[in-house]
Phi, psi and omega in degrees: 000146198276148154345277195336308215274351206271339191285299196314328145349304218249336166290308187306323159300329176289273181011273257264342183296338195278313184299300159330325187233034120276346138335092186303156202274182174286162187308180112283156202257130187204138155097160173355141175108303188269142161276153224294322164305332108013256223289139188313331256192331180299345189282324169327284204293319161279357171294305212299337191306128174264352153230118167313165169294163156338173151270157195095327175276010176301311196230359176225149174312019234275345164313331204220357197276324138339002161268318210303184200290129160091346259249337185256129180274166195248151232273162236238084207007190208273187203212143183298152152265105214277143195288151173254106175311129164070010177270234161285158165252176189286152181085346187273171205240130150276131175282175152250133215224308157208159186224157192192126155303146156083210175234075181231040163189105196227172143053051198266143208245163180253150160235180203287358193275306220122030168261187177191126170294129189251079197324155173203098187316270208317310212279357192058028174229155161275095192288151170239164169205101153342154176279018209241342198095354230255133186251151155235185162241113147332279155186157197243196184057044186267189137274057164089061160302119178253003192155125182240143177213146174229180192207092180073197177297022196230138163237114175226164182233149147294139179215109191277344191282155166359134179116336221300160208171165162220145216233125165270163167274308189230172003290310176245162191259125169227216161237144192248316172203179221126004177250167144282138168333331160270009169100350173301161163272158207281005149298333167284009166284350184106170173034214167242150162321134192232296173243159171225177162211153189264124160238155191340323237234016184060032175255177196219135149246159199255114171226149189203076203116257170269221186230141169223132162252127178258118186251208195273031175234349172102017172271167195222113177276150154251176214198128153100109169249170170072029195236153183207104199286178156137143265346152177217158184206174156212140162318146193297329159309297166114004176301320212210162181221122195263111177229127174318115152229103177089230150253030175230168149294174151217141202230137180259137131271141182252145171256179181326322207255345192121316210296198204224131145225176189065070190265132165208173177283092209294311201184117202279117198293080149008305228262351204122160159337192166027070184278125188219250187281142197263164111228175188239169172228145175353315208254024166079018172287169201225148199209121198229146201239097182269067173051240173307317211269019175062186173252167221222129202234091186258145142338157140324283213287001183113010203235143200275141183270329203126175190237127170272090173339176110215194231252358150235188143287175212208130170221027162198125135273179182186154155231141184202233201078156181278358166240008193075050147220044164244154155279143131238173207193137182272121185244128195222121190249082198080242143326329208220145197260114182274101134313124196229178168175168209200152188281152155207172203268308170294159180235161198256137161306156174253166202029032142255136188281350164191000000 
């Protein structure tokens, strides 16, 4: 190569190094959109805390890291669908229904017409998605919705952002809870907030970890040792409360007042691990969404059923439809977010959003 050119070469390199490192560094990331560990402004905020996080839960999402963006790998292509008695029959295929960039789609609940509500971190709205394909927004202005759930007329969301809390929506929209029993904001719980469920009486339980009950005036129990949570479910009865730990259930009983006793081990995920969202269908079967490993299907009593593929990974169901007998499910690959959904022989309970 002649001089001349090896100089133009190296002034051109010098140029862009120069222009690059006139470049302003990036914002820092704050406010809707971000979840709260995340966000520039959270170590401030855990000085106030008068009891600190765990230790490990100071500073990472791990309450939450399965909804991020990739956070799940995707299931190692589709796969047939073999019938499950009184489930599925053999053979049926997921469609895709909707697609959205980014970690704009969780914590998806049936609403009574045949939709289904879409919690949507980044963007902080609740999405509807008709029984047509057809999206709105619902509402808007949350802080980094991660998940929703409703019971009868009470509706609530998570707001995973700086702040965290859980807000009901309908029947009016307020704050429901954002404190700890001792008056920390409930960031000082560590990580992040993760799944919720609703019960009649307009209380919320919660996992963050553990187990939290927010009841209806916003005081907040904890509940639950040796556990490590993300799905929640309550039985249709509301008798018993169901939470992912790992590759087991773990099972509650509830009492008249909310409160939790009896914590055991319900029922073991055959298929594998990494256990993320629940719902139940009319007849108390239990249906969980382990990531690569489909959703994974117990009995009442607890006796593992079989497993439904699909064709990515999958972290939130629901049943909806106009009779309750399609599953859907949020399927998520890197960047991008699915609504996917498959006929099925069960049917989803009425007047719970799962």
């Amino acid at each position: 190569m002649k001089l001349t050119g090896m100089l133009t070469i190296l002034l051109g390199v010098i140029g862009v190094s120069i222009v690059l490192s006139q470049q302003p560094p990036a914002a820092p990331r704050t406010g809707p959109g971000v979840q709260a560990p995340q966000d520039a402004k959270y170590a401030d905020l855990i000085k106030t805390c008068k009891t600190p996080p765990p230790p490990g839960r100071g500073g990472g999402a791990k309450g939450g890291a399965a909804k991020g963006k990739g956070a799940a790998p995707a299931a190692a292509g589709p796969k047939e669908v073999t019938a499950i008695p009184g489930v599925i029959a053999a053979g049926q295929q997921w469609k895709d229904i909707w697609q959205v960039e980014g970690n704009n789609a969780d914590g998806i609940i049936a609403t009574k017409d045949g939709g289904i509500l879409i919690a949507q971190n980044d963007n902080s709205n609740v999405v509807k998605l008709d029984k047509n394909g057809k999206t709105s927004n619902a509402y808007t202005g949350l802080n980094t919705s991660g998940s929703v759930a409703m019971n009868g007329k009470f509706l609530f969301a998570v707001n995973r952002g700086l702040n965290q809390s859980i807000e009901q929506l309908a029947p009016q929209r307020k704050a429901l809870a954002n404190k700890t029993s001792s008056g920390d904001p409930l960031d000082c719980l560590g990580g992040t907030l993760n799944d919720l469920t609703a019960d009649s009486k307009g209380g919320v339980y919660f996992t963050n970890g553990v187990v939290f009950h927010a009841d209806s005036k916003g005081n907040v129990t904890r509940y639950g040792e040796n556990l490590n949570t993300n799905g929640i479910v309550l039985s249709p009865d509301e008798k018993h409360l169901y939470v992912t730990n790992g590759a087991t259930l773990a099972a509650f009983d509830v009492q008249k007042d909310g409160s939790l006793t009896n914590q055991r081990e319900f029922a073991k995920l055959e298929a594998g691990g990494g256990a993320d969202g629940s719902t139940f269908d009319s007849a108390g079967r239990l249906y969980v969404t382990s990531q690569a490993n489909g959703i994974q299907v117990v009995g009442p009593d607890g006796k593992y059923l079989g497993v439904i593929p699909t064709p990515r990974a999958v972290i939130s169901a629901t049943f909806s439809g106009p009779d309750r007998k399609t599953l859907y499910a949020v399927s998520r690959t890197g960047n991008t977010d699915w609504i996917i959904a498959i006929p099925m022989i069960a049917q989803g309970p009425k007047g719970r959003g799962k």
